[in-house]
BAKETI-954781 format. One record per residue (C-alpha): residue in one letter; x, y, z. Coordinates in Angstrom, 3 decimals. Example, Ala and Ser with C-alpha at 12.3 -4.5 7.8 and 13.67 -1.06 7.14 Angstrom:
(A, (12.300, -4.500, 7.800)) (S, (13.670, -1.060, 7.140)) 
***
This chain:
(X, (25.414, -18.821, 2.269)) (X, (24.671, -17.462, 5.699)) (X, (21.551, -18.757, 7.809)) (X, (19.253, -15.766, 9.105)) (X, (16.202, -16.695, 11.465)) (X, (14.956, -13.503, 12.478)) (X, (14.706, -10.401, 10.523)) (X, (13.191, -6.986, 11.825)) (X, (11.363, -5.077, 8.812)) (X, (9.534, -1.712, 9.021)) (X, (6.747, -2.192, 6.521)) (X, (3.853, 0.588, 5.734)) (X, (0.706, 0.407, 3.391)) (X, (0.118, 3.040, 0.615)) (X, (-1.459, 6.581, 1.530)) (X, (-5.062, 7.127, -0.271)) (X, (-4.623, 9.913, -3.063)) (X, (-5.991, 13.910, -2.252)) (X, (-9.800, 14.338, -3.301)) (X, (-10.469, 17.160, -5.924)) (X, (-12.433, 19.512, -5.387)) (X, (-13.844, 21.378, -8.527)) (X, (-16.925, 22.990, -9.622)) (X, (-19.249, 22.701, -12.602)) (X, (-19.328, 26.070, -14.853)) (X, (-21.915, 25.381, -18.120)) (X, (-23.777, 26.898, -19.255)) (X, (-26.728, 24.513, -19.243)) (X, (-26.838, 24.350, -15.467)) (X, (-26.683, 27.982, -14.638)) (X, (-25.542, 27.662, -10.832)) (X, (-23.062, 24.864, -10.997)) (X, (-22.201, 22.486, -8.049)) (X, (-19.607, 20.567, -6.656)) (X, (-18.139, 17.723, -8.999)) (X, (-14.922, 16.380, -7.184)) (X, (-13.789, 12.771, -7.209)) (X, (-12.396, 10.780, -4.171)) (X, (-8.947, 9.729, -4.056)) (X, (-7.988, 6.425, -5.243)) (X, (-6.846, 3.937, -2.031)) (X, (-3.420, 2.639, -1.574)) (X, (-1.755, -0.580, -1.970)) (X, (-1.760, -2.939, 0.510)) (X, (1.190, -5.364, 2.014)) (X, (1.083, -8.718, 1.906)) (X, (3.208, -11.605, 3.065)) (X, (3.783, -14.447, 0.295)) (X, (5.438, -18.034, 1.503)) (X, (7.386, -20.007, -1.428)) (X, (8.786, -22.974, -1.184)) (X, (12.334, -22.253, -2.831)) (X, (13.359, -19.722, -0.272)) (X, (15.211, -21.409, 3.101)) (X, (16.749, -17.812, 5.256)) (X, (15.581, -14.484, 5.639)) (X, (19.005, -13.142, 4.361)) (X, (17.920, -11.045, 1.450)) (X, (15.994, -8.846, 4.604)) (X, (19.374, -8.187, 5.932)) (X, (19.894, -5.709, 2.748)) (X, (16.691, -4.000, 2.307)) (X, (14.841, -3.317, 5.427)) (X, (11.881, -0.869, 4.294)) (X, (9.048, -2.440, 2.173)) (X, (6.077, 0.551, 1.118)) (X, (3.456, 0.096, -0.857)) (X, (2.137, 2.188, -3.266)) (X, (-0.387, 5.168, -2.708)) (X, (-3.422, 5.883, -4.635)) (X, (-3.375, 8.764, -7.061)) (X, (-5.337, 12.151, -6.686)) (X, (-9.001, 12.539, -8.034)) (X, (-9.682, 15.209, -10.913)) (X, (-12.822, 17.229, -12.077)) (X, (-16.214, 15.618, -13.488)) (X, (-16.393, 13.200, -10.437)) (X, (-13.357, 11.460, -11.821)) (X, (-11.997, 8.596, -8.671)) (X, (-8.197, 8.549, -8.677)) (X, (-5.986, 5.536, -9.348)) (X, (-5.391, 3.157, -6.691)) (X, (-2.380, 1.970, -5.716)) (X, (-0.841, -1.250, -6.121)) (X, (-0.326, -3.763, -3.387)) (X, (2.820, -5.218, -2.317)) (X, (4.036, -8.765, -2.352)) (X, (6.532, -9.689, 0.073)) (X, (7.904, -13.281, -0.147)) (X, (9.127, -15.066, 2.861)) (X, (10.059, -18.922, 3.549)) (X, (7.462, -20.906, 4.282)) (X, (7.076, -21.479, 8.658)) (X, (7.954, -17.732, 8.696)) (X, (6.185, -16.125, 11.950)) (X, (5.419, -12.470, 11.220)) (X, (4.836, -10.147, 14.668)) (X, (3.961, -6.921, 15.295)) (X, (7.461, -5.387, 16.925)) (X, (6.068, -3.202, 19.639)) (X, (3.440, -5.561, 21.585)) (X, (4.612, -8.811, 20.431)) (X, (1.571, -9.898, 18.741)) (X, (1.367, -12.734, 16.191)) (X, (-0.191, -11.552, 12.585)) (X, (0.218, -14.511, 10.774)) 
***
């Protein structure tokens, strides 16, 4: 097994879902309105230390973590799904940074 210290990942949360935009037509409320829902939020990405790991070799392979988005809303003020958030494990002592200014995240 090969020994990796320092991995370079491009990592991005989930978009939010499109908002609906709909009307009312009934016949009990004779001029309508809006009724929309909002778009459900995306997933978020998280970093997850575990003991049993020791190198950062399985990030040699797959490079591009994404979380997932949030689905759209619908009609009758219906909120779309959100999206599920994204567990990346990592050794534990791992040093995550931001790759452009250098800064420490955690």
């Amino acid at each position: 097994m090969k020994f990796v210290d320092e991995a370079t990942l491009k990592v991005q949360a989930g978009n939010g879902g499109r908002g609906s935009a709909s009307f009312r037509r009934e016949k009990s409320a004779p001029f309508g309105g809006p009724d929309g829902g909002d778009g459900g939020a995306g997933g978020s990405v998280w970093l997850r230390a575990a003991e049993g790991i020791n190198t950062l070799a399985d990030f040699r392979i797959v490079r591009t973590y994404k979380a997932q988005s949030g689905g759209g809303g619908s009609g009758n003020g219906c909120t779309g799904r959100g999206g599920e958030d994204l567990y990346i494990t990592v050794p534990v002592g791992t040093v995550a940074r931001e790759a452009e200014t250098g800064e420490e995240l955690g």
